[in-house]
C-alpha positions in Angstrom: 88.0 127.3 125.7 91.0 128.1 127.6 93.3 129.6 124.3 96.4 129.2 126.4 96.1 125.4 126.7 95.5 125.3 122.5 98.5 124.0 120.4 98.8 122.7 116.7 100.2 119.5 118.2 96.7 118.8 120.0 95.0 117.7 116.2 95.7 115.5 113.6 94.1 116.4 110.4 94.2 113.1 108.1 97.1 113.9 105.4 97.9 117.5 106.3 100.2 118.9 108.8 99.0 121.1 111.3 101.2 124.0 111.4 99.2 126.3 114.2 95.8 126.3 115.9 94.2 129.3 117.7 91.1 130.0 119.3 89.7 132.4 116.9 86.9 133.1 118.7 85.0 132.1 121.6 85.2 128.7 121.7 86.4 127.9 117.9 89.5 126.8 117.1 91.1 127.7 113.8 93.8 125.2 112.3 96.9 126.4 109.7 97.3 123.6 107.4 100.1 122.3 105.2 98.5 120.0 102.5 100.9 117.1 101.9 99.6 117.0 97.7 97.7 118.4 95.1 95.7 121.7 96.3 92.1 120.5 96.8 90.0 122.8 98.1 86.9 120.2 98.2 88.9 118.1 100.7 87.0 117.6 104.0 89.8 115.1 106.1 89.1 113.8 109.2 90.1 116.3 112.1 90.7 114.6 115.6 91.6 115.9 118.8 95.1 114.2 119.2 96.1 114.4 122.9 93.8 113.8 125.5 93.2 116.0 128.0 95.8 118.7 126.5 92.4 121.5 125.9 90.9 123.0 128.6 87.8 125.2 128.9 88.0 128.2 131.1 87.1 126.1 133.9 89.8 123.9 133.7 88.1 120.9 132.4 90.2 119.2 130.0 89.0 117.6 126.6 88.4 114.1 126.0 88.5 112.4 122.7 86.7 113.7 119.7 86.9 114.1 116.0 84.7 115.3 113.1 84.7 115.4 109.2 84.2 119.3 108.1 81.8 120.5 105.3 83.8 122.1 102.6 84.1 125.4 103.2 86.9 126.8 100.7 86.0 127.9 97.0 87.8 126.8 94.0 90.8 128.8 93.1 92.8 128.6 89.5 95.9 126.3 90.2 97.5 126.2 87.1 96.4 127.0 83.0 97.9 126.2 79.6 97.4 127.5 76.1 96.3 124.2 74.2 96.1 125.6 70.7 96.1 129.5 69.1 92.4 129.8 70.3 92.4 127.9 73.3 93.2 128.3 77.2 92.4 124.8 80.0 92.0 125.9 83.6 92.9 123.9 86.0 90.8 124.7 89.6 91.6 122.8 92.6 88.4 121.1 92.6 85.7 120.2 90.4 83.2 123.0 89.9 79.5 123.3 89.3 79.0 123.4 85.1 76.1 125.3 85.1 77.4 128.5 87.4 80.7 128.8 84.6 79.6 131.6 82.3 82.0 133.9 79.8 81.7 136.5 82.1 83.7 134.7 84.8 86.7 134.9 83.0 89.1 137.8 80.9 92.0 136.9 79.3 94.1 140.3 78.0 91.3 142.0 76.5 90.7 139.2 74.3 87.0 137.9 73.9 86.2 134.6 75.9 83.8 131.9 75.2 83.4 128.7 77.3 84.0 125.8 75.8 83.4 123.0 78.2 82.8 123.8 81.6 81.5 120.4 82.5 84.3 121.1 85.5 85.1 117.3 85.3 88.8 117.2 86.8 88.2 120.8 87.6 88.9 121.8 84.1 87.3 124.8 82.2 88.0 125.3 78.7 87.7 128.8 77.3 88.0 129.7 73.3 89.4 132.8 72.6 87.7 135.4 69.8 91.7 136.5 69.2 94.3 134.1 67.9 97.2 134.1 70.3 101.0 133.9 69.4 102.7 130.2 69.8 104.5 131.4 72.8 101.9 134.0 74.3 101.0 133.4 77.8 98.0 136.1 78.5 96.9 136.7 81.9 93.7 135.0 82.9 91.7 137.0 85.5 88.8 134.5 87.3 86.3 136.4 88.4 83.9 136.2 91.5 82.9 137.8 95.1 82.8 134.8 97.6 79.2 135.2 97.7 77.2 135.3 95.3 79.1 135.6 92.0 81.7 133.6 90.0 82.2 130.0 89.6 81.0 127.6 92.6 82.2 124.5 93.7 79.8 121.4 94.2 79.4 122.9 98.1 77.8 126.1 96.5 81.4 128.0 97.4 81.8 130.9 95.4 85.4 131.9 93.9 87.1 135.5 94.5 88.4 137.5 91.9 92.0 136.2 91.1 94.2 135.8 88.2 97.0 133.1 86.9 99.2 133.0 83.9 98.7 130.1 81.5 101.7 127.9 80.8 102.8 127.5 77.1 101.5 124.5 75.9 101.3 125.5 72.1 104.2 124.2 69.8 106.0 126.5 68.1 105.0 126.7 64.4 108.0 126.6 61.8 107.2 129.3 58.7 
């Protein structure tokens, strides 16, 4: 490809904006998306070539019309969490995950002990049981663990999370004494 004849304006990516495209290496182009909802890393939209003959190769051929549906390729990633109860933390990812690779050791909340209590990852939730009672208004840092590779939690595409954290929103009503 021709990098110089590459512009975001030349795809369309179904329900995302295209904010940049460059040729990232030889002859693959790498999109900058702005996602127009929810965060769903599972999301594989349709990506079309937009404008005819706008992409040349280093020859000077142009493009013609083309499109393709990607594999996913992104790993889940905490979007949000909430205390439920004293003992209890929901994580939200921004897909559905696989159950059976969500294991204690994924997760640390502040030094507290963690058990998972459902991790059918049905509406990408994963609900985790604290060994510690937590204050009504506590919001511990939850750390999700993971390399990209080979450990963590995976999506259903077999993508593996990174290590990041996220700080639960208080869910917990306050208890009058």
């Amino acid at each position: 490809l021709n990098g110089d004849t590459i512009a975001a304006a030349d795809f369309a990516v179904t329900g995302y904006t295209v904010t940049s495209a460059v040729e990232s290496s030889a002859g693959v182009v790498t999109l900058t998306l702005t996602e127009s909802g929810a965060p769903n890393t599972s999301a594989t939209p349709l990506v079309a070539i937009a404008a005819l003959g706008s992409i040349e190769d280093i020859a000077g051929n142009a493009n013609t019309s083309d499109s393709t549906a990607p594999a996913d390729g992104a790993a889940p990633v905490a979007v949000s969490a909430e205390t439920t109860s004293i003992n209890t933390i929901d994580v939200t990812f921004s897909e559905d995950v696989n159950g059976a690779s969500v294991s204690p050791a994924d997760f640390t909340v502040d030094g507290n002990a963690v058990t998972v209590s459902d991790a059918s990852g049905g509406a990408g939730v994963v609900s985790l049981t604290l060994g510690t009672a937590i204050g009504t208004g506590d919001t511990p840092l939850v750390t999700i663990a993971g390399n990209g590779a080979t450990s963590g939690i995976q999506d259903n595409a077999n993508n593996w999370t990174t290590t990041h954290s996220i700080f639960p929103a208080d869910g917990i009503a306050p208890i009058v004494a």
